[in-house]
C-alpha positions as a Markdown table, in Angstrom:
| # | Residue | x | y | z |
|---|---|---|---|---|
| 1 | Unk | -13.3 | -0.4 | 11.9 |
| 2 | Unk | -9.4 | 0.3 | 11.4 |
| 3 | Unk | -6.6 | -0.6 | 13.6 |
| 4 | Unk | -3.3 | 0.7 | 12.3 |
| 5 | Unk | -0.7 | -2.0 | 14.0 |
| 6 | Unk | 2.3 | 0.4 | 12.2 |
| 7 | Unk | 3.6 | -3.4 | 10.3 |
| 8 | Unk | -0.2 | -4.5 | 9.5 |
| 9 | Unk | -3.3 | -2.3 | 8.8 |
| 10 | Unk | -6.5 | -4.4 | 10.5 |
| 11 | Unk | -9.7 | -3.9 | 8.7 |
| 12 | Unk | -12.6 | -5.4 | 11.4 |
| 13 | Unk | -15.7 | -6.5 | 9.8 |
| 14 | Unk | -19.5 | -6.5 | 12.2 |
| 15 | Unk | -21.5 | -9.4 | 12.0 |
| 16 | Unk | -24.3 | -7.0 | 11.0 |
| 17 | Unk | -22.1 | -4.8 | 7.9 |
| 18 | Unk | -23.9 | -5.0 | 4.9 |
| 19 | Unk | -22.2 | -5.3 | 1.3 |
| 20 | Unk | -21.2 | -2.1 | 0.7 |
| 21 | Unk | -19.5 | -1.2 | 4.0 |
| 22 | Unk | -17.7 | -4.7 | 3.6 |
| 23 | Unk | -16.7 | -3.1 | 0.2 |
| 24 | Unk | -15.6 | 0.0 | 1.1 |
| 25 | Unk | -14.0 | -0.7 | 4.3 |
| 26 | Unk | -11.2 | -2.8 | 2.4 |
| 27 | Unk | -11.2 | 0.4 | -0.2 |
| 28 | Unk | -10.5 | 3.0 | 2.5 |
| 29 | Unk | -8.0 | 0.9 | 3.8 |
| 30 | Unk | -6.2 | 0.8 | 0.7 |
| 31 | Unk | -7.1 | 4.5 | 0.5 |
| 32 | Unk | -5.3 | 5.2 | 4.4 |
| 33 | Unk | -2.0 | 3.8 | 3.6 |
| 34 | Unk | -1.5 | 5.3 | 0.1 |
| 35 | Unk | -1.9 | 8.7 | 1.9 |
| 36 | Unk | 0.2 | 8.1 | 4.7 |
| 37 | Unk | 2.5 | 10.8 | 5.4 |
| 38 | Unk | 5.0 | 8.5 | 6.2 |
| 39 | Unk | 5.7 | 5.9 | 3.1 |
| 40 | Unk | 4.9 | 2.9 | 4.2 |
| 41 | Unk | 4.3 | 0.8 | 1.0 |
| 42 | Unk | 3.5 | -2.6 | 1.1 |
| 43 | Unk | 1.9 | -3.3 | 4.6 |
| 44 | Unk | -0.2 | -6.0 | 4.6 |
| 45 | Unk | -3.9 | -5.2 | 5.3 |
| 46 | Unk | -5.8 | -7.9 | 7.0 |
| 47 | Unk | -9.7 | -8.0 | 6.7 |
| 48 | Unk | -11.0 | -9.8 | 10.3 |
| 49 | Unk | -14.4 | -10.9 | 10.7 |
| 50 | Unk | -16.1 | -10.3 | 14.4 |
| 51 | Unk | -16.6 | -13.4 | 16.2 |
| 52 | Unk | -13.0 | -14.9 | 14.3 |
| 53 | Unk | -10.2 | -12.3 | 15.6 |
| 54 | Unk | -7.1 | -14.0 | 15.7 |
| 55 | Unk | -4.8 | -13.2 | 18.7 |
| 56 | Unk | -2.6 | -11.2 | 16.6 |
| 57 | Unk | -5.4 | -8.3 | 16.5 |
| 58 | Unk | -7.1 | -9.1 | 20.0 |
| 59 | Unk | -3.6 | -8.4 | 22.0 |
| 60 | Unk | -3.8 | -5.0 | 20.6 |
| 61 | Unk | -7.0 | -4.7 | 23.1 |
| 62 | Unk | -6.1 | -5.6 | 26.9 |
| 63 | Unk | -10.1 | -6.2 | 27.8 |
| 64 | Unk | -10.6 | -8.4 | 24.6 |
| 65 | Unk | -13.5 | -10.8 | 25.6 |
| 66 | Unk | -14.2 | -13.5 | 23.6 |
| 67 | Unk | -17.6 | -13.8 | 24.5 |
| 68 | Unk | -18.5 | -10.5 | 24.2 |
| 69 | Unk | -20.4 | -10.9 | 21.1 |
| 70 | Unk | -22.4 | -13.8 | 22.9 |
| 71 | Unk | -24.3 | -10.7 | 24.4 |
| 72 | Unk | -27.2 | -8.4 | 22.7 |
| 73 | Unk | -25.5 | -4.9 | 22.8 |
| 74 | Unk | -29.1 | -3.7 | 20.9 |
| 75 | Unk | -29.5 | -0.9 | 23.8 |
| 76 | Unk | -30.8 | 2.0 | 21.3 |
């Protein structure tokens, strides 16, 4: 997933990615912000691991649980 904070891009990484979307999420970051419309060059891109989100990403989310991945969400 992608959170685009306007002064940092956020690239969030699930516990249960595998290689290749680890790979290409950083990629299509990269990707995003050279083909912004509005110029931004050199905005930092931060790749966050689930389970180790800093409070710098989680504020963006006002229902941010810590514990949340604590729980099975394997409904399907």
């Amino acid at each position: 997933m992608v959170l685009d904070a306007c002064t940092t891009i956020y690239v969030w990484i699930g516990a249960e990615s595998n290689k290749t979307e680890r790979e290409r999420a950083m990629q299509m970051a990269q990707e995003y912000l050279k083909t912004d419309p509005s110029g931004r060059k050199d905005i930092p891109i931060v790749q966050i691991r689930q389970g180790q989100e800093p409070p710098t990403f989680t504020g963006f989310f006002g229902a941010w649980d810590d514990k949340m991945w604590e729980v099975s969400f394997h409904l399907f």
